[in-house]
N, C-alpha and C positions, 0 to 999 in steps of 0.2 A: 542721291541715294535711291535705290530701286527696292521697291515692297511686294511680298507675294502672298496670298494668302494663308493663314495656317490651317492647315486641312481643310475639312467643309464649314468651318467660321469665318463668321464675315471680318475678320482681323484681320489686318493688315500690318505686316509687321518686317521687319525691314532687313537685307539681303546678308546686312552684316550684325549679329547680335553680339554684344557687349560681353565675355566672360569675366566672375569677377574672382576664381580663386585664388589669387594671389592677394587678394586683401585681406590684411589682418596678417600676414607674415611677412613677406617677402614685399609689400605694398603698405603703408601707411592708411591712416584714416584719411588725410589730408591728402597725399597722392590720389588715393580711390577717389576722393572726388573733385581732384581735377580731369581725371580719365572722365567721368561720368558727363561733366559739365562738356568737358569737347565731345564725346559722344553724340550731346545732345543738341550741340549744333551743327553737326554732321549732317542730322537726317535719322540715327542710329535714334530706335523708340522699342528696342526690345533688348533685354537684360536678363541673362541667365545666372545663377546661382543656387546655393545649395544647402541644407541643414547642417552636412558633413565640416562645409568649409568653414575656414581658410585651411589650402594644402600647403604640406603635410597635415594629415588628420592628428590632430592630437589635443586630449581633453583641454588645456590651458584654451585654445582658439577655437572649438568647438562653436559655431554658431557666429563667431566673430565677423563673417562676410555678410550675413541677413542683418546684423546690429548694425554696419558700417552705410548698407543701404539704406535702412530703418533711419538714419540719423540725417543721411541727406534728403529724404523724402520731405521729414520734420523740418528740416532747413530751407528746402528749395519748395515746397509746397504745390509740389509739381508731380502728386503722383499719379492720374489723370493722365501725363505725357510718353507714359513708361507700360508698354507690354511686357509684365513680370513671371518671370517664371522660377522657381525654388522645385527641389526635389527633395525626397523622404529616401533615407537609407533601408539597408534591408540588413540578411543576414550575412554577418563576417566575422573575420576572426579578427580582434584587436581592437574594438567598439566598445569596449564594456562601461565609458562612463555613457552611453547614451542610451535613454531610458533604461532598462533591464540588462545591458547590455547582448555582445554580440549575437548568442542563439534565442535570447528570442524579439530578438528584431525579424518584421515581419507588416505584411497590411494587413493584419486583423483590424477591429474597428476601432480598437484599446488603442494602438498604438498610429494606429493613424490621425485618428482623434487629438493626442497628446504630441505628435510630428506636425502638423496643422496649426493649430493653438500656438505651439511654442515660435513654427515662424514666423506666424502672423503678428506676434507680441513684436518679435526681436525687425522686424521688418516694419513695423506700426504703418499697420495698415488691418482695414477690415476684410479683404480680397487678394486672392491671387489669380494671376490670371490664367496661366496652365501649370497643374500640378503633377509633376513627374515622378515616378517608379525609378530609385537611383540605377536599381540592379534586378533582376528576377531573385524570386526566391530558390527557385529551383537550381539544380546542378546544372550550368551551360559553360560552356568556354568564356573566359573574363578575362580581360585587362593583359593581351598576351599572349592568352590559348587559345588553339587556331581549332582545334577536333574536337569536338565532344562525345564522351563517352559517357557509355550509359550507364546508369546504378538503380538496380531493378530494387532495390531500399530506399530511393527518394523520392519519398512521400507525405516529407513532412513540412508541406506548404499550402497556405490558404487556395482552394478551388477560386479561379481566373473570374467564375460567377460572382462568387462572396467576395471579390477584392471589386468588381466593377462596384455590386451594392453598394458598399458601406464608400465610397468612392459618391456614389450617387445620392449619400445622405447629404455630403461636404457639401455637392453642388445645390441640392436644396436648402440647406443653409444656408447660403451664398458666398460659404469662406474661401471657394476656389470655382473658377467659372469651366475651364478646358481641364482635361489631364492628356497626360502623355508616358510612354516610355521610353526607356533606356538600355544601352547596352542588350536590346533583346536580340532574338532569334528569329528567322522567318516563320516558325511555329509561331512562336510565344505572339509574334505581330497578329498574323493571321486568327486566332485563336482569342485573341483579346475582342480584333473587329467579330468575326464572327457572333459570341457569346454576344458584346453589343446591338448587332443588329436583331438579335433573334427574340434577346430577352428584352429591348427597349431598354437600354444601359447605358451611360456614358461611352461614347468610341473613343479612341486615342486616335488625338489629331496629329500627334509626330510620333518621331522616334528620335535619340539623341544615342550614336553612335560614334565611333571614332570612325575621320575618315582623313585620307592627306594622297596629295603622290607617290607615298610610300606604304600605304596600306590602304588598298582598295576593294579589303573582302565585303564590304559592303553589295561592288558591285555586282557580284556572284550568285545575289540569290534574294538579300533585301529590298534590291531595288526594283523591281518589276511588281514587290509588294506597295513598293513607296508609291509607285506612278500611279498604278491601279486602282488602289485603295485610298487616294488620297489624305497618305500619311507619310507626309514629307521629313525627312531628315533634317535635322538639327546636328549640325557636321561640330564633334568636335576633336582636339589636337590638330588643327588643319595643317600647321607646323613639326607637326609631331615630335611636339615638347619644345619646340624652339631650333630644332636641328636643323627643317629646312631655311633657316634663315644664314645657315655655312658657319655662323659665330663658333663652333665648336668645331671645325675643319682643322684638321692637324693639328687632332688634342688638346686643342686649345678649351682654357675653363674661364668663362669670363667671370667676373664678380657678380656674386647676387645671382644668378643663371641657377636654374633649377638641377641641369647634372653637376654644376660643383657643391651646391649644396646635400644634393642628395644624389649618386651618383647611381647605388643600389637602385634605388626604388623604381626610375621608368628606364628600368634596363629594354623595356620592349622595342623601344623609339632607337637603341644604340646597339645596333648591331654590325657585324665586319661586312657583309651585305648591302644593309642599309649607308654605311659611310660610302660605300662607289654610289650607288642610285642618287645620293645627296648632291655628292660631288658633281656630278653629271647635271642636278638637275639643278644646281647654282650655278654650273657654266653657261646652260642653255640660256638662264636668265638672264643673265649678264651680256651673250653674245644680240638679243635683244634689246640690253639697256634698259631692263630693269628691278627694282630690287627685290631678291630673291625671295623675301618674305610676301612682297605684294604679287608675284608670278605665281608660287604657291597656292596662296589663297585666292586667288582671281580663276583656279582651275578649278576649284572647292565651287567658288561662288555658283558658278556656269552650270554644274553638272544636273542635269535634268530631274532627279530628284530630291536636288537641293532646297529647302526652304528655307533656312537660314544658316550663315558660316559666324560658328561662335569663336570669336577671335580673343587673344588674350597678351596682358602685357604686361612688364614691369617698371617700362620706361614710357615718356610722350615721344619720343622718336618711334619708338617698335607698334605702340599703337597708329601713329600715325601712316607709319608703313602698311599697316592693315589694313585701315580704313580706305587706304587709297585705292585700295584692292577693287573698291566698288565698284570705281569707273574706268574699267580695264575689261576687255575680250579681249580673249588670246584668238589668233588667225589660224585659219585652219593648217598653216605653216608651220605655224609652233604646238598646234596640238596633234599634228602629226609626226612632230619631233620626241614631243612626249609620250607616245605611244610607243614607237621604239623603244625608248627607254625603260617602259616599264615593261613592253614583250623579253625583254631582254631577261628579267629576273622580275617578277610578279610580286608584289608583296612582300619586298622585304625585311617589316618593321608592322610585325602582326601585333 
């Protein structure tokens, strides 16, 4: 396994990080930890998860992925082993069993306070290791939308100052060591380090983004922030949603597979665009000999401001195909094959 630092922490944390939102739905307690247990003879020592999860968000499973960890921690007694990371929601529509629900979800210090506390319980443990921002508060492009447009009325989110603060009471507490963000902006990035360095603040050591073959707006404007500013990417949908592993090639809906279960909801990752770029980029793997899920994620792995590729599974086969990801460079052969591909149509699966 190969390890890179997370930002300017002396952490070392490892190339492939564990995703866990499929547990508690679509993954067992039992399955979740036998993912974990091969993880963790891998090499794999860093573990992402979430308040929100298990996905689909919905009140019934609410928190059900931090209790599922919480239990193997209790079990395997091995939490010492594991660079942990959880994030806190923000505001959305269709949240309302969590705290106050959806408008006024937010990082004030109320609910950051009570977002903390509650994963720390459900995770049993006294610490987290990096604590991430799910979403901005603010109006940006999300989960899909590529432009953003401006609403000279949106103003009704905690100043980037007052969220480091109360962010920096946590770390003096000692209930979270690093934070980080998510889903942001080359603003929002910039704008977080700066206040940090200026005010003596907590900095965000990553960024946890979508990034895959098929959607590479990252590298457009985020990533020269990542290199620079040592705040590396936490890549995740590296499969973008399972598709580039071709299993849904000609309509195909496997069992348990995230588009037959929910076919609506990551409409972003299925598009008539994206099904050529797929195709293309499951042949390429294949005419190299090998599997499409580990070609995928072995480009994820490599890209220069990559820190770690959050991989995800529902099976010991798909995970295994991931992990295998680790010890693989693609040759500049195949990465000029890939470029083609995507000069061809950019972004198809924003």
């Amino acid at each position: 396994m190969k390890y890179r630092k997370l930002g300017t922490t002396d952490l070392d944390v490892s190339v492939i990080c564990l995703g866990t939102m499929t547990w508690g739905e679509q993954n067992s307690q039992k399955e979740a930890f036998e993912q974990m247990n091969y993880s963790i003879e891998k090499g794999i020592n860093f573990f992402d998860t979430a308040e929100l999860y298990a996905v689909m968000p919905r009140k019934e499973t609410y928190g059900k992925t931090e209790e599922i960890i919480g239990n193997w921690f209790l079990e395997k007694k091995n939490r010492d082993k594991v660079i942990l990371a959880t994030k806190t929601v923000s505001k959305s529509e269709g949240l309302e069993w969590i705290r106050k629900g959806s408008k006024h979800l937010g990082f004030d210090k109320k609910n950051l306070n009570e977002a903390v506390d509650s994963s720390l319980k459900r995770l049993k443990t006294d610490y987290i290791d990096l604590y991430q921002l799910h979403w901005p508060e603010r109006k940006v492009p999300l989960f899909g939308v590529l432009d953003f447009e401006y609403d000279p009325n949106d103003n009704d989110w905690n100043p980037i100052e007052e969220v480091l603060e109360n962010l920096q009471l946590l770390v003096k507490a000692g209930k979270i060591r690093y934070v980080g963000i998510s889903n942001e902006t080359p603003w929002g990035m910039m704008k977080f380090l700066e206040v940090a360095k200026e005010k003596n603040l907590p900095r965000m050591m990553s960024i946890q983004n979508v990034y895959s073959l098929v959607n590479r707006v990252f590298d457009i404007a985020n990533s020269e922030v990542s290199i620079r500013e040592k705040c590396g990417l936490l890549a995740y949908s590296p499969l973008a949603g399972g598709r580039l592993s071709g299993k849904y090639l000609n309509n195909k809906n496997p069992k348990n597979a995230r588009y037959t279960l929910w076919p609506r909801r990551f409409s972003r990752h299925h598009t008539t665009r994206g099904e050529i770029a797929i195709e293309k980029y499951v042949n390429l793997a294949k005419k190299y000999n090998i599997k499409p899920s580990t070609f995928a994620n072995a480009y994820v792995n490599d890209r220069p401001f990559v820190t770690s590729n959050i991989i995800g599974a529902t099976s010991m086969d798909q995970l295994k195909e991931n992990i295998d990801s680790a010890s693989i460079s693609l040759s500049n052969e195949i990465l000029d094959e890939i470029q083609d591909i995507h000069l061809s149509d950019p972004n198809p699966c924003v």
